[in-house]
N, C-alpha and C positions, 0 to 999 in steps of 0.2 A: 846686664845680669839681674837687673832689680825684678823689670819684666820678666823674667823668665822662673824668677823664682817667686812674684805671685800669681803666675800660670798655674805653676807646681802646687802651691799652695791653695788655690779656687781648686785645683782640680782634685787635690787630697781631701780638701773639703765637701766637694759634692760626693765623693765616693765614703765619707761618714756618713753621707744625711741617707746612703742610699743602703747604709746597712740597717736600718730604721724602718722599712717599708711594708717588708713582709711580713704578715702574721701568721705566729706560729703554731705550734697546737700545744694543749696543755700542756703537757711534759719536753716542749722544747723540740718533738721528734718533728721533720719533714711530711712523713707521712702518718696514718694513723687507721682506724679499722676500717675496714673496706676500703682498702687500696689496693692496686690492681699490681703482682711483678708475673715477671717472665723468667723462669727458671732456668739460668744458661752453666750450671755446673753440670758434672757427668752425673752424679747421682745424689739422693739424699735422703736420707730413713729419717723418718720424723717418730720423734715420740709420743707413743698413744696416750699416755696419763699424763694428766695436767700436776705440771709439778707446783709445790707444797713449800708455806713458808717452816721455820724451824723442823725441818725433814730434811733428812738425807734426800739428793740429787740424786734421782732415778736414773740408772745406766741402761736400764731393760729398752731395747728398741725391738720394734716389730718388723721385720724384717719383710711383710706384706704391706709395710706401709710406707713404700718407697715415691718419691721424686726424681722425674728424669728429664732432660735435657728440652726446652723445648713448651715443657706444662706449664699453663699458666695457674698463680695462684695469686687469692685472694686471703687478704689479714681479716681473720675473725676477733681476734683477740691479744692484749699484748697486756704480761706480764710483766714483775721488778720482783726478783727473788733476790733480797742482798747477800743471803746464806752463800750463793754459788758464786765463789770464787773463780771460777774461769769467765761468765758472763752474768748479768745479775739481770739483764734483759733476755724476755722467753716470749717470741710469737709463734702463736698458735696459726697456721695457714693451712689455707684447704685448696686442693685440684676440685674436690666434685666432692657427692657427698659420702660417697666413701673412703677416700683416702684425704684425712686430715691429720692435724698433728699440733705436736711443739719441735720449737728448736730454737737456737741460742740465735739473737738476734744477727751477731755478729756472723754467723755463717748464712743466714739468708742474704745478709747484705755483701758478702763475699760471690757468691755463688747469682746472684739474682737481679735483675736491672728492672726498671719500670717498665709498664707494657705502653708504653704509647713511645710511637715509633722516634721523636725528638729525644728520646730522652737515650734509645739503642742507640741515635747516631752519635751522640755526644758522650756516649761510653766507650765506644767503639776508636771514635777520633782523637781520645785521649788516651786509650790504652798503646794505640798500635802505629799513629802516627808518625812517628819520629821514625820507628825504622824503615815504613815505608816512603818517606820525605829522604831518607839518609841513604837509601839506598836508588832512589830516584837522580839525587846530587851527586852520585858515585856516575852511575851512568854519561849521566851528560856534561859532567867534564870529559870523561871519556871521550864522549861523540866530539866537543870541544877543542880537545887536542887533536883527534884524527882531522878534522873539516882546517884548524890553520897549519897542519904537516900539508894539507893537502893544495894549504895557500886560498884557499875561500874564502871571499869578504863576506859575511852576513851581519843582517840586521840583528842587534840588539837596545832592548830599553839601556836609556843612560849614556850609551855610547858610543854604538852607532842608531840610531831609533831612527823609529820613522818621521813623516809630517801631522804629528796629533798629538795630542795631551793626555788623552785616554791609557795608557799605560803606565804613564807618569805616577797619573794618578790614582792608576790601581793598586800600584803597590804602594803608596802613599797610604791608600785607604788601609790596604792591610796590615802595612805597620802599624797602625793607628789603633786598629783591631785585636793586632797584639800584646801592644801594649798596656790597651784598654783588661784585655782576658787577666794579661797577669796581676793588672794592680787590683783586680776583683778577687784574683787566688790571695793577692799578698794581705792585704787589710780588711776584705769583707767577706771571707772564703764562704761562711753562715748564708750567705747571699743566694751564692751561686748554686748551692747544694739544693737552695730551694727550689731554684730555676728548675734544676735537673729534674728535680722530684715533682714539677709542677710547669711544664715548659710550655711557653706561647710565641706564636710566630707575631704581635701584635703588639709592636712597642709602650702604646699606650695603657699596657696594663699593666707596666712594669716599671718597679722602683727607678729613678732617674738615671744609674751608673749601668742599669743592665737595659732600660731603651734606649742609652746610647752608643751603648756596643751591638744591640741589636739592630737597630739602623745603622751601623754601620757596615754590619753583614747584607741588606739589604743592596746599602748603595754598592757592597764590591760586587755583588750581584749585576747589577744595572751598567758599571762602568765594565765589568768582562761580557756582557753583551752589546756594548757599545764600540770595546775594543775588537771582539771578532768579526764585529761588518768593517771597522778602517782598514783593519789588515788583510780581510779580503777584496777591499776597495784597491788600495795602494802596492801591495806585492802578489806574487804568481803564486800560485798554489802550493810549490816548492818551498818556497821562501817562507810563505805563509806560516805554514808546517811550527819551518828552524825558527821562524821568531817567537812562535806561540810556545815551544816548548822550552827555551830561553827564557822569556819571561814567565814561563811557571818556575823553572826554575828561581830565579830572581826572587819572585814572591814564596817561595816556598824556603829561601836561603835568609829572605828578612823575618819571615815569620818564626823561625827556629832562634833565630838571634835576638827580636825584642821580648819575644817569649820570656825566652830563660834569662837575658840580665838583664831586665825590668824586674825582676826577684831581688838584683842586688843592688837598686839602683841607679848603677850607670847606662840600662839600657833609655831611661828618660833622656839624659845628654846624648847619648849616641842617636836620638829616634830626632830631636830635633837639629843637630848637626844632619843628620843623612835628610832630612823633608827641606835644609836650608841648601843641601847640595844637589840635592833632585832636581830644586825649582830654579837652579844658577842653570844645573846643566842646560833642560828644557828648553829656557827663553834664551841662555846663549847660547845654544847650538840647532834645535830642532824645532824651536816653532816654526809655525808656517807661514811666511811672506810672501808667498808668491800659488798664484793657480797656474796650473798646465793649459797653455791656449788649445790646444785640440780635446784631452779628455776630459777638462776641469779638476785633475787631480791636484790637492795639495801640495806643494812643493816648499821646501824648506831653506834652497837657494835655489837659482837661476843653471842651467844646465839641461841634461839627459831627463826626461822624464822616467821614473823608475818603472812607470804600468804601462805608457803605451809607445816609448821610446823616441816622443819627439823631442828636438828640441826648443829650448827656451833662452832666449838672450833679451 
């Protein structure tokens, strides 16, 4: 227990040093003038007068001075009006140079994502994910139950796996990933927002907690293309298929899980319980001891070769 709770503790601590890295812009905002977004609401009438400290909030919008789905805009200017009670922040943005404006920070930032394509995918992946992950997990239990009514042996990681370590350690990596994600939302949220508003595929330029969850995207990168040549090495095309969509499954059932109770805590005990059961599984059941004397394939005991069906005694 001592171990494990200054794991916890090195690791809580390098995720303070790593709220510390990024420099922010005078007023604390991510972004600032001349910043590039991408306009993904249905519509948006910007207002033509520049609104006015100790004045009433101009309600008059120009109804020619619309934004639409799609247009990119650039921040000319940004305001702090504390008089307006609904937002006290007013950026002025421009399409071109006739259609500019103001409006209430808070609805550009509703309605509008960065223009560099990192930053749509990571708005995209956290808006819409879950339901299509949840409804991915609907299906292939489905398929699940149909394939053992139908009495089918298939491969799966953990369980029945194959002869490698590459899937093992995929979803090993991704748990890792996720847990890494959430304990950036939980303690250095400041962080991550800046990421978003400033994103690099180049770990080295990145405060310590966010290039090690960037490398670690890298490596599930490296280890899912590691694992798609085993599994087209080791099983038939078929097989191939059920394993690969099993273990998305898998990984898409542990990423939903360390995600969200890594918020509360006990996803940390749950992530090293599951990495201390992964690696039991593994080496007691599916490492590989033995090669196939005809095709060289890996083999996990002594028996049927799964790929080219000799045997092995």
């Amino acid at each position: 227990m001592s171990t494990m709770r200054n794991i916890v503790i090195f690791f809580l601590f390098a995720l303070l040093l790593g709220a510390c890295c990024y420099p922010q812009q005078g007023d604390g905002r991510p972004y600032g003038v001349n910043y590039n977004f991408e306009f993904w609401g249905d519509s948006l009438i910007l207002q033509s007068d520049q609104p006015t400290h100790n004045q009433p909030i101009s309600a008059v919008l120009d109804s020619n001075n619309v934004i639409y789905h799609g247009d990119p805009l650039v921040v000319a200017q940004i305001l702090v009006i504390p008089e307006d009670s609904l937002d006290s922040v007013w950026v002025k943005v421009a399409r071109d140079q006739l259609t500019m404006g103001w409006t209430h920070e808070s609805d550009l930032i509703a309605n509008s994502v960065p223009a560099d394509p990192i930053s749509q995918f990571i708005y995209l992946f956290s808006q819409r994910h879950f339901w299509y992950f949840l409804t991915f997990l609907i299906c292939l239990l489905f398929f699940m139950v149909i394939q053992r009514v139908r009495r089918k042996h298939y491969h799966i990681v953990h369980f029945h796996d194959i002869a490698t370590c590459y899937p093992t350690l995929l979803t090993l990596m991704l748990s890792s990933s996720a847990v890494l994600y959430a304990s950036i939302q939980k303690f250095v949220p400041e962080t991550w927002v800046h990421f978003y508003y400033h994103p690099t595929l180049n770990p080295f330029e990145l405060p310590f907690i966010l290039a090690l969850f960037l490398s670690s995207i890298w490596l599930i990168i490296i280890l899912f293309v590691a694992t798609l040549e085993e599994v087209s090495r080791q099983l038939r095309f078929s097989e191939a298929i059920m394993y690969l969509l099993s273990l998305f499954g898998v990984c898409v059932l542990c990423y939903m899980i360390f995600s969200i109770l890594t918020l509360y805590w006990v996803g940390y005990l749950l992530f090293f319980l599951y990495v201390a059961w992964a690696l039991w599984r593994y080496f007691r059941y599916f490492r590989p001891r033995y090669i196939c004397g005809k095709c060289g394939s890996k083999l996990h005991a002594l028996g049927r070769c799964p790929r080219c069906g000799a045997m092995n005694e």
